[in-house]
Each structure stands twice: as C-alpha cells, then as structure tokens.
VOGU-3710 file (C-alpha; in Angstrom, 3 decimals, decimal comma):
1> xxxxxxxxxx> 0,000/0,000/0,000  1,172/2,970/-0,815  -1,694/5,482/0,504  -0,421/7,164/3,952  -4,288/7,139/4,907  -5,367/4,401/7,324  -7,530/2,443/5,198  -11,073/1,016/6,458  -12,247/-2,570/6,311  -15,594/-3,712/6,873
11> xxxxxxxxxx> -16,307/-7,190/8,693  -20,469/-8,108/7,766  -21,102/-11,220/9,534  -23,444/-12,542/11,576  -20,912/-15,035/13,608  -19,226/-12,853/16,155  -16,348/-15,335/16,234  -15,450/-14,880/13,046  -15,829/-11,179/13,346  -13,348/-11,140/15,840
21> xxxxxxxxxx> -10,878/-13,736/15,018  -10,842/-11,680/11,378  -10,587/-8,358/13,021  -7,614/-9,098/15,118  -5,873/-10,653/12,353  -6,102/-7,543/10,057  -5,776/-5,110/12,921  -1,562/-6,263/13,168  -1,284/-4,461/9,433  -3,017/-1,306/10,958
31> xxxxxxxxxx> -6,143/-1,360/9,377  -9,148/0,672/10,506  -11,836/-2,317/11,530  -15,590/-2,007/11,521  -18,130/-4,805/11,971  -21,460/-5,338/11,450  -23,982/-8,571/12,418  -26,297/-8,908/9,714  -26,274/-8,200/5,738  -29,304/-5,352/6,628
41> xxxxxxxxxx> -26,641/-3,569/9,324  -24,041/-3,931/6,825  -25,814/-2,269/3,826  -27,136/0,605/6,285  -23,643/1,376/6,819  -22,294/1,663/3,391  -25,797/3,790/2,601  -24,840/5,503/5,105  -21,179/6,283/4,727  -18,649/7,221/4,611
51> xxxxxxxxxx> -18,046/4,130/2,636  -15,098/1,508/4,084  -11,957/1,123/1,431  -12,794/-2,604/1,896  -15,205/-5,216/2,715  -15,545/-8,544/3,937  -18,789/-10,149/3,585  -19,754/-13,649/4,487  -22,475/-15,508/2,036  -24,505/-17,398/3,997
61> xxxxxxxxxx> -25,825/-15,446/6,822  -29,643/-15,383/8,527  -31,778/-12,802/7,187  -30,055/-11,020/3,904  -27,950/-13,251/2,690  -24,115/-12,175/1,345  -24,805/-12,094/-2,295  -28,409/-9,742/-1,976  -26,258/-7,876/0,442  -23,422/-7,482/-2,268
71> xxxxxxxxxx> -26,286/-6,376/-4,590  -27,543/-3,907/-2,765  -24,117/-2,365/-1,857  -22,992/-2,274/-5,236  -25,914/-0,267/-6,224  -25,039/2,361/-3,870  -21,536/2,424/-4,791  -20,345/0,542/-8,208  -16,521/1,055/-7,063  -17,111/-0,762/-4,123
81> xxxxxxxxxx> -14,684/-3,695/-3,409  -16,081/-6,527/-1,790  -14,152/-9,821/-0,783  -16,786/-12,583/0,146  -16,026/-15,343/2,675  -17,713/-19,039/2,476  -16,605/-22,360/4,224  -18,789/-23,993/0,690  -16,177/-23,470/-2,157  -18,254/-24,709/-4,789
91> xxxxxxxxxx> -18,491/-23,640/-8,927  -21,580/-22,081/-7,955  -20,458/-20,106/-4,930  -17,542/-18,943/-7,440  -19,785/-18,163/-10,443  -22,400/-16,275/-8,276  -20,051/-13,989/-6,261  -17,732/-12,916/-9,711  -21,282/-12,309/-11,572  -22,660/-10,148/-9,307
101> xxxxxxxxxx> -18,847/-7,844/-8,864  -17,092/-9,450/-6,144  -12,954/-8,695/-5,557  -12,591/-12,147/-4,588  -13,807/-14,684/-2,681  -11,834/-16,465/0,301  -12,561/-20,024/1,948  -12,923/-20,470/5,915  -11,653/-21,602/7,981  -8,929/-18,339/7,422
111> xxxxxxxxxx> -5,412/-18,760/6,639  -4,235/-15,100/8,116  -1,506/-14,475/5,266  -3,733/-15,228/2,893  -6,552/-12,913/4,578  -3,492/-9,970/4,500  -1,996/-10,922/1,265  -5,889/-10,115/-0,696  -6,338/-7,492/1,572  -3,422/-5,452/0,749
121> xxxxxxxxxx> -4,173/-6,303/-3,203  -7,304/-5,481/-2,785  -6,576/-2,329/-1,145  -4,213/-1,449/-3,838  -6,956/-1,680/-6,418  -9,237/0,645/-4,364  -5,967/3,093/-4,493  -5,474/2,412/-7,821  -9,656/3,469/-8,578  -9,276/5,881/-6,757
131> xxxxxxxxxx> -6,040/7,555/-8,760  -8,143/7,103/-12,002  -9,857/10,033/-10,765  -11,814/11,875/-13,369  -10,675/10,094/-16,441  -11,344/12,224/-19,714  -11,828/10,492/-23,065  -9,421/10,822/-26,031  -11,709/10,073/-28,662  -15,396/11,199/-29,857
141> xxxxxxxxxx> -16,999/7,960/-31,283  -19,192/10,049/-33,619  -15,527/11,166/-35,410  -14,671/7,381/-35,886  -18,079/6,538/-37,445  -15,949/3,875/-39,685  -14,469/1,882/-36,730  -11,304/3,089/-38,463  -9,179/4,871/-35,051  -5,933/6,916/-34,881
151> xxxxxxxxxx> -4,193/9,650/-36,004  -0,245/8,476/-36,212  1,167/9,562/-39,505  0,930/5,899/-41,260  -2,855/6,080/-40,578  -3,596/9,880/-41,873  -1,877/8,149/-45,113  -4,072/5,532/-45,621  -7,327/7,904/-44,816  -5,996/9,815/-47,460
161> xxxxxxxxxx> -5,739/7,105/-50,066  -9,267/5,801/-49,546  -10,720/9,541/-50,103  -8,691/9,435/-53,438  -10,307/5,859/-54,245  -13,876/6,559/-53,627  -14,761/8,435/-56,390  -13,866/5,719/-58,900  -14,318/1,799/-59,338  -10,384/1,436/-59,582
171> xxxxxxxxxx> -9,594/-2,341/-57,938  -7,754/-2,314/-54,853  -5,572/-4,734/-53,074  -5,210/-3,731/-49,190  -2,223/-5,535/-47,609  -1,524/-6,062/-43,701  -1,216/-8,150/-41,062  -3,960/-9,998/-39,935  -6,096/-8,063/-36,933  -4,861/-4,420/-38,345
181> xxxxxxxxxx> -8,746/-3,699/-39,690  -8,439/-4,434/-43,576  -12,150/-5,255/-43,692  -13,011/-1,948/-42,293  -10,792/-0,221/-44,899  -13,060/-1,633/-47,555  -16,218/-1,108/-45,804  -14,862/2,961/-45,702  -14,300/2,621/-49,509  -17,713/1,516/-49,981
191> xxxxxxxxxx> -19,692/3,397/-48,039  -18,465/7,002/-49,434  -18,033/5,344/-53,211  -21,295/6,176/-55,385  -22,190/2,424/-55,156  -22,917/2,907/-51,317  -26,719/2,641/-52,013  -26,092/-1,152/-53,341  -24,770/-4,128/-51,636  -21,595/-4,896/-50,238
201> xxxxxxxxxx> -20,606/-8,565/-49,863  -17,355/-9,686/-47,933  -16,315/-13,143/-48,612  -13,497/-14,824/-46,403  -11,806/-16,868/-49,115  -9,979/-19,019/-46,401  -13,404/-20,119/-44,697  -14,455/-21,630/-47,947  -13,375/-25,310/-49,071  -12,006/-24,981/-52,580
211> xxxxxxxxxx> -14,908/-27,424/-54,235  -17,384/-25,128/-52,739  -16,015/-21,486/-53,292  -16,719/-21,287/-57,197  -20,546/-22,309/-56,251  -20,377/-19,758/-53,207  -19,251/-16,792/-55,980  -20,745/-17,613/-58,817  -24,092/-19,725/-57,821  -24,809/-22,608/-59,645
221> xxxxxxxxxx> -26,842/-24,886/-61,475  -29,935/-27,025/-60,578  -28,303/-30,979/-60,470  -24,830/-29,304/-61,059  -22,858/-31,293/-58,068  -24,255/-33,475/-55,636  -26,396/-32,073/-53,119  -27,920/-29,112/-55,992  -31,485/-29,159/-55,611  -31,516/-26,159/-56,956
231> xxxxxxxxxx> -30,880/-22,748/-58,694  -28,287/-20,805/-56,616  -27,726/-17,024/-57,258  -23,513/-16,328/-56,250  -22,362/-13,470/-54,305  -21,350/-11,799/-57,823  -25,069/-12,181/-58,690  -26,433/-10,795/-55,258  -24,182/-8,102/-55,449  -24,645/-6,560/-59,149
241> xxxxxxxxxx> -24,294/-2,765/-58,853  -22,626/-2,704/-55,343  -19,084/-3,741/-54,099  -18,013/-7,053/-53,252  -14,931/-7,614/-50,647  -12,929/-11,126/-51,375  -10,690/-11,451/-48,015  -7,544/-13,262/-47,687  -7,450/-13,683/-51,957  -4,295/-15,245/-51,578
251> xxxxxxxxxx> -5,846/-18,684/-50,564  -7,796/-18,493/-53,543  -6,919/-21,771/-55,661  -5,765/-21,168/-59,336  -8,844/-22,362/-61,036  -10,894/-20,005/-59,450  -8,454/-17,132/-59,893  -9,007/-17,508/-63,533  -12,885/-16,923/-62,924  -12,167/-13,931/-61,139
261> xxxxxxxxxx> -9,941/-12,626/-63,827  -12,696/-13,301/-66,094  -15,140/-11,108/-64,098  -12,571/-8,144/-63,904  -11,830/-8,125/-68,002  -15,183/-9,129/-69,068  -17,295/-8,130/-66,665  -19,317/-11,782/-66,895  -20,077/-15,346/-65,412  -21,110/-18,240/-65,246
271> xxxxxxxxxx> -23,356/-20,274/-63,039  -21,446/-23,974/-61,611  -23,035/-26,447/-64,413  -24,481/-23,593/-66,093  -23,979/-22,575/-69,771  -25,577/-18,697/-69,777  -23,046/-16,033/-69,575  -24,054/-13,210/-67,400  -23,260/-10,221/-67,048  -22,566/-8,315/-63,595
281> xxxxxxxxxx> -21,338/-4,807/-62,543  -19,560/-5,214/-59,315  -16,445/-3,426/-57,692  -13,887/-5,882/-56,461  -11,314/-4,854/-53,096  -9,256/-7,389/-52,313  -7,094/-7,904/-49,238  -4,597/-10,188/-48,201  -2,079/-11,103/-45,736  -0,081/-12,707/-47,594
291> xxxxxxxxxx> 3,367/-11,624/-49,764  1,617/-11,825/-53,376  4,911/-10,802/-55,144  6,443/-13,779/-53,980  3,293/-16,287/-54,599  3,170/-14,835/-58,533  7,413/-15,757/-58,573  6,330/-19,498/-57,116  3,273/-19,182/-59,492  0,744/-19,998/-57,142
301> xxxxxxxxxx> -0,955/-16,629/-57,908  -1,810/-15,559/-61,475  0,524/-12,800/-62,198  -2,244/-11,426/-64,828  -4,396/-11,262/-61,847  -1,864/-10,266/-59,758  -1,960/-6,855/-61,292  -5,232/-6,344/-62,272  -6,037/-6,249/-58,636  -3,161/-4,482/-57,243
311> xxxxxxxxxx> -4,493/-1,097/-59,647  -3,849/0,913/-55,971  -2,734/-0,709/-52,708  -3,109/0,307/-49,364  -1,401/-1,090/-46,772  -2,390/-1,513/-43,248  0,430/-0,786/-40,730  0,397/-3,264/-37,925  -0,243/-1,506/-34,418  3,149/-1,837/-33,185
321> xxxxxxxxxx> 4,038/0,741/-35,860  1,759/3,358/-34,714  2,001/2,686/-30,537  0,414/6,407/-30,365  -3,306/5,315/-31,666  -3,131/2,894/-28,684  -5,021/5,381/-25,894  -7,472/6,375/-29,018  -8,328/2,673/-29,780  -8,776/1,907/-26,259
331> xxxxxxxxxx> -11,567/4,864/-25,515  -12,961/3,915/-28,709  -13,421/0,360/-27,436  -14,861/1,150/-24,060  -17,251/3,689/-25,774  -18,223/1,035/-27,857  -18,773/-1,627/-25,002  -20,750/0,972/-22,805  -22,685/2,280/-25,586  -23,603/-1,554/-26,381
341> xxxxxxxxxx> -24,135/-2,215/-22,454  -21,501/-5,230/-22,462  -19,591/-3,943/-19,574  -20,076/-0,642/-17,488  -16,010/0,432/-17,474  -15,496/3,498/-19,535  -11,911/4,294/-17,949  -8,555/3,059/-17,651  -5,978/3,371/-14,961  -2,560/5,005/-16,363
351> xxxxxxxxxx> -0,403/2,123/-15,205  -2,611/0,153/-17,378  -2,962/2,317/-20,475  1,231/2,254/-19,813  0,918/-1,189/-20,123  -0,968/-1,460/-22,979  0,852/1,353/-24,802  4,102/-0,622/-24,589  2,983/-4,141/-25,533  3,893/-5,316/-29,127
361> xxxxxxxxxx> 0,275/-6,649/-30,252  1,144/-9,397/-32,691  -2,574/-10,051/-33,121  -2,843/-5,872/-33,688  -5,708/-4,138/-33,110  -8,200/-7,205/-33,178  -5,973/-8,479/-30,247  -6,430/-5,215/-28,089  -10,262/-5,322/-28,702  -10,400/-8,921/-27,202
371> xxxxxxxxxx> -7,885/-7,899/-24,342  -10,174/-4,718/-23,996  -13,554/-6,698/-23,964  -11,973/-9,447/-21,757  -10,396/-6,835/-19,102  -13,898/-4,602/-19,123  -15,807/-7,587/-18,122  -13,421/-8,568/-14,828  -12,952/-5,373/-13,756  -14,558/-4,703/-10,453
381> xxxxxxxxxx> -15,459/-1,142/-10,994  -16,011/1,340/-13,397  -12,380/1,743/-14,506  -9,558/-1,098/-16,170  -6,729/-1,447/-13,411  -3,430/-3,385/-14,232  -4,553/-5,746/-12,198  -7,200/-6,678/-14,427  -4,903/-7,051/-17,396  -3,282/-10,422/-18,716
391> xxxxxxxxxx> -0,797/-11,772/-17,032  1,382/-11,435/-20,605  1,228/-7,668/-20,583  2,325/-6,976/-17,412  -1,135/-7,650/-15,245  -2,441/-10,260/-12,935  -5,099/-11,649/-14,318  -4,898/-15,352/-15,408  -3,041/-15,813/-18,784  -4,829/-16,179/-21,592
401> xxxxxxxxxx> -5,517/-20,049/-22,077  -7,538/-21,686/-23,585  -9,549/-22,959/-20,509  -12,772/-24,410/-22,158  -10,625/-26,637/-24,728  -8,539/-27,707/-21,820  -11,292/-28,986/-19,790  -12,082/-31,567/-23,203  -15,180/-28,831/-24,070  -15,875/-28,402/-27,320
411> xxxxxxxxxx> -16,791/-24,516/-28,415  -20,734/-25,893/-28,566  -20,397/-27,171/-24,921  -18,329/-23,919/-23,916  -21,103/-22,059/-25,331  -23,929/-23,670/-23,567  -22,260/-23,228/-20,549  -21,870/-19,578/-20,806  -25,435/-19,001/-21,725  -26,342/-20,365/-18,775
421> xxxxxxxxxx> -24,199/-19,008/-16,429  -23,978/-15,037/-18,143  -26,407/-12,548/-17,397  -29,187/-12,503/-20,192  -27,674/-9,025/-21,198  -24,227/-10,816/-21,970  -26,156/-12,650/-24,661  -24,473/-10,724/-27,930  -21,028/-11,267/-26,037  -21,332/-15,057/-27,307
431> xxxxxxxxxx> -20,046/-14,801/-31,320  -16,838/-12,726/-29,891  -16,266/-15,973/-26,973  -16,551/-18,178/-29,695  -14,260/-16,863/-31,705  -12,129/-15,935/-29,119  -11,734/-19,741/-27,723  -11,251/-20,986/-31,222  -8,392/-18,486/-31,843  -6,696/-19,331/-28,535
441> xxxxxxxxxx> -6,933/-23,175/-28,954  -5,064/-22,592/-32,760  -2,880/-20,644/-31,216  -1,497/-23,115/-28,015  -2,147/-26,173/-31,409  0,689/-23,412/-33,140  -1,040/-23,335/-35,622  -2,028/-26,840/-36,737  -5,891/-26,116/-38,072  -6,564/-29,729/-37,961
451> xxxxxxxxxx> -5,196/-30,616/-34,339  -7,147/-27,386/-33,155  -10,301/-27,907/-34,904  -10,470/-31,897/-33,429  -9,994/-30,236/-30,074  -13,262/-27,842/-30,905  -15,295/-30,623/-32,111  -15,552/-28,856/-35,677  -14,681/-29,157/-39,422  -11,546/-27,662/-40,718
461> xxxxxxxx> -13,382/-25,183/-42,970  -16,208/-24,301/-39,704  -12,978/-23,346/-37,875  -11,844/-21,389/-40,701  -15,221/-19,372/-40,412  -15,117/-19,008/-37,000  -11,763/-16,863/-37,134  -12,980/-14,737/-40,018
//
C-alpha cells in the first residue's frame, strides 16, 4: 500500500467469532476495523457512509444473505470492493459472487496471510480506482463513425488514399497483417463510393473449401454437383451494382483465380453447371495477408491477376508501428462496449494504459479489442486497473488459455455453458467468446488447423469461419 491514509475494512457477519478472530488478524497491518452482524446492518452502513476502502462479507448469513447484500451495496456504490467469505467453495459459490462484482472470494476456515496478502491487493486496487480520478476520453466515437481509429502519420496516409479511391471503381488490393482492420478499410471505400446505395458482400476466401467457393461466388446450377437441388444465385449475382470484398485472396486456388480474372476483363459469369453467360457490374477490393509478389514468382498466384487487382494498394500498418493510436483505440473500445451495455467500465488506470501502450500486439488491433472486452468484463469497478490485465502484458489476471478446450469442451459445450451461467444481457457477447476460444486453442495447437479444430469438435473449414 502505498496510501499514507489508514484504510477502512468492513467485517459483515453474523458469527461474532469470526468477526473477531478476522478483526484481530487484520488489525496487526493497521487497518481501521468495523463490523457489522447482519447483511441489513451492513448495507445501512455503506448507505450511510462514509463508505469503508474494503469489505468482507460472508455468504450465507440469517436474514439477507451475502450475495443480496453485495447487490444492494454495489448499487449504492459501483466502485465498491467486496471480498466474500464461504466455508462452501463450490463452482456455484464462485460463479455467483464474480457475476454479481465481487474482488474475490476467500474459503474459511482463514489462513491469516492469505486474509493480509488479498487485503493489501485489494486495497491497492481501491488506491489504484481511486487515482483514475476523473478520467477524460481521447476520442469522440461520432468522429470514428468507420471503426477506423488513430491519427499516427501511417494512418492519416491511408485515410488519405481511400478519399482518393472513392470516387472511382479502380480495384484495390489492401495488404496487412492480420487483426490491423483491412475489412473496415473496404467497408470505408464503400460506403463514401457512389455504389454505397447497393450491396456490399465480404467473402473470407480461407473459410471456404475450394470445391465449394466457385458455387459460393458464382451460384450454380440445378443438379450441377451433388447435393444441388436447386438454382443458386452467387455473391457476384447478389451483389450486381454494389461492391463485393474477397478477403484473404491469396488462398484463392488457381482455377478459381481464372474466374475472377474473367469477371474483372469481361465483366461476366457463369453459373457452376451452367452454360448462360451473365453479365454483372460489381467493384472488387481485395485484401490479403499474404506476400503476393512472392506467390506470382512461385506461381501460385496468377501474375495477370496479380496486377489487375493491385491497380492501388493500401497497406495496413500493424499496431506496433503506430504505438500512439493505442489510448485512441482503447476509448474507442470502451465507448463502444458501454454504448452496447456489455460492460459498465469506460476508464482506464494510467499504469494500465502504460501497459498497454508498450505491448507489441502481434494479433494488432483485433488483439487489443479482445484484451479490452476481456479486461472490461473482470474489472470490479467502473475503470480497467493493471490488475485486471493479462498476465502477458504486465497484469495479474490469469493468462490467456484456452480454458474451455482444456477442460475436453468443445466450443458448442463452452457455449452452452456460458449461456447459462452469463447474465441474459451478456447474450451478444457469445459470437466474440466463440471466436475468441477458437483463436486461442489454434494458437497453443501453433497453428495446426486440424489438431485445433479436433480439439473444438468442428470441421476444418467451420474453424476457418469461426476466425474470419
């Protein structure tokens, strides 16, 4: 602790024993002890303040029980910390008292070390909450309106390029690193082109098997392949007049390259089994992670293509090239979450904005939105602490593992359990977990799609999908 204030602890319990046995054990650090015998005397106090830096609430008590009482004093005041005690350390007891914003939770009978050792951390976070003081946004979300955020000098280039794109249909190839926001670059293009009032249709190349993507673009044919019951309009089709997006192009196989060529020269196609040539007006952006250059040299990318798509490039920086944006992306996140009602933080401590300023985000941006998200929902109060960050940036929360995948869940099982547990309001939070789990579990497989998607329970090509 480094606050020269005596700091206050509250003791709500209705054994006196354990009142006492507790308050002489964190009386020998110098803290200021209160007590109270019931949940309704301890919520009366808090009401009526001033509140106590800490308390120390048991869960099963007569009359209000520990986790109503925790309700009740976290709606008077959300910074509250609250560490409950139980002698039933159960998954439920652990579920209920994180859901409803507990510090921690700590077993009887008391190991005294371990009762000072949580106190002092959690009286560091109430310092630390307390130090975030009136935190003042960076960022107006209303001037980011295309999820598009910072200012560093390799980003005011690429702004630049896309107003100098819009007003034409000249094919663009947008390079980068996965997670630095390519997808959002071509939405921009889009929506300020003069073909904003039609469609626009991204297509992940990599999520689609190679014997299905030419029926997925194109459509197909009535009795074409097994399994065609019927006409099939492609995404080229769907999309006539508007713009269509065609992700990670460097996965494309050859044979469908050539189709692709076809559409840019000729403007046509042709439906899987099909024999009519149509024709279709439709902008193509293309992106890729990949080093193209080097794929046309091995000649697993048409060079003919090559260069009819790479008319004007833009290319993404990675994050760790532009470390500045990092406090702008963050408010933008935690506007977004707030605004969306996933989590009620809208601040960050400095220690951990200093943390997250000096990390080297291999995943990039799409990496500090899930550490964002995932920090927002453990936090205890209204404000990110270090504390709350990974434990492989610096933090103390639990590294990142994989946790679900561990356990032998698949991401279905994962899911269901979640839904159960969550808060009804944590509902849309499910498509990011999912994703999330699947992108850990690839990563601790390094890499190995297969190995990773038999640990999920899913298809090679459903895995693929997942991580678009």
């Amino acid at each position: 602790m480094t606050d020269s204030r005596t700091p206050t602890i509250l003791l709500i319990d209705d054994d006196a024993e354990v009142r006492y046995s507790l308050s002489r054990v964190l009386s020998t650090k110098g803290y200021a002890v209160k007590e109270a015998a019931s949940g309704e005397q301890g919520v009366a106090a808090v009401k009526q303040g001033p509140p106590p830096d800490l308390i120390f609430l048991d869960i099963r008590m007569g009359g209000m029980g520990g986790i109503e009482a925790l309700q009740h004093i976290r709606s008077v005041n959300a910074r509250q910390l609250v560490v409950l005690m139980t002698a039933f350390g159960t998954a439920q007891t652990a579920i209920e008292a994180m859901k409803y914003g507990a510090f921690d939770y700590i077993m009887k009978p008391f190991d005294p070390a371990k009762v000072l050792a949580l106190a002092d951390k959690a009286l560091q976070a109430h310092a630390d909450l307390r130090a975030v003081g009136d935190y003042k946004p960076t960022v107006n979300p209303d001037d980011y309106r295309e999820g598009i955020v910072g200012s560093a000098p390799v980003m005011q280039e690429v702004f630049k390029t896309i107003g100098q794109v819009t007003a034409s249909d000249v094919t663009v190839m947008i390079t980068g690193e996965s997670g630095t926001g390519k997808e959002l670059v071509a939405r921009s293009i889009w929506k300020h082109s003069h073909r904003s009032g039609k469609p626009f249709i991204a297509v992940n190349c990599a999520a689609i098997p190679d014997n299905l993507i030419e029926s997925e673009l194109f459509g197909h044919e009535k009795g074409s392949f097994t399994g065609a019951t019927g006409q099939r309009l492609g995404k080229f089709e769907l999309c006539d007049g508007g713009t269509i997006f065609l992700d990670e192009i460097g996965d494309m196989a050859l044979a469908t390259q050539t189709k692709i060529l076809r559409v840019l020269q000729q403007g046509e196609i042709q439906r899987v089994g099909g024999t009519e040539t149509i024709r279709v007006d439709v902008r193509i952006l293309a992106a890729t992670n990949k080093d193209l250059e080097a794929m046309v040299k091995a000649k697993t990318f048409r060079e003919d293509l090559y260069y009819r798509l790479n008319v004007v490039r833009i290319k993404m920086p990675p994050l760790r090239e532009r470390g500045e944006d990092i406090p702008q992306i963050v408010d933008f996140c935690l506007q977004n979450l707030a605004k969306q009602k996933k989590a009620r933080v809208t601040k960050v401590s400095p220690e951990a904005l200093a943390l997250l300023t000096k990390h080297a985000w291999p995943g990039n941006v799409r990496e500090l939105e899930n550490v964002i998200y995932r920090s927002a929902v453990i936090a205890q109060g209204d404000a990110i602490l270090a504390k709350d960050l990974p434990a492989e940036l610096g933090g103390t929360a639990p590294a990142d593992e994989p946790v679900a995948a561990a356990a032998g869940l698949t991401v279905a099982a994962a899911l269901d359990f979640l839904q159960t547990e969550l808060a009804k309001d944590a509902a849309p939070m499910l498509p990011r977990v999912q994703r999330e789990l699947a992108r850990r579990v690839l990563q601790a497989a390094n890499g190995d799609e297969a190995a990773a998607a038999k640990k999920l329970g899913l298809t090679k090509a459903a895995l693929a999908k997942l991580l678009t």
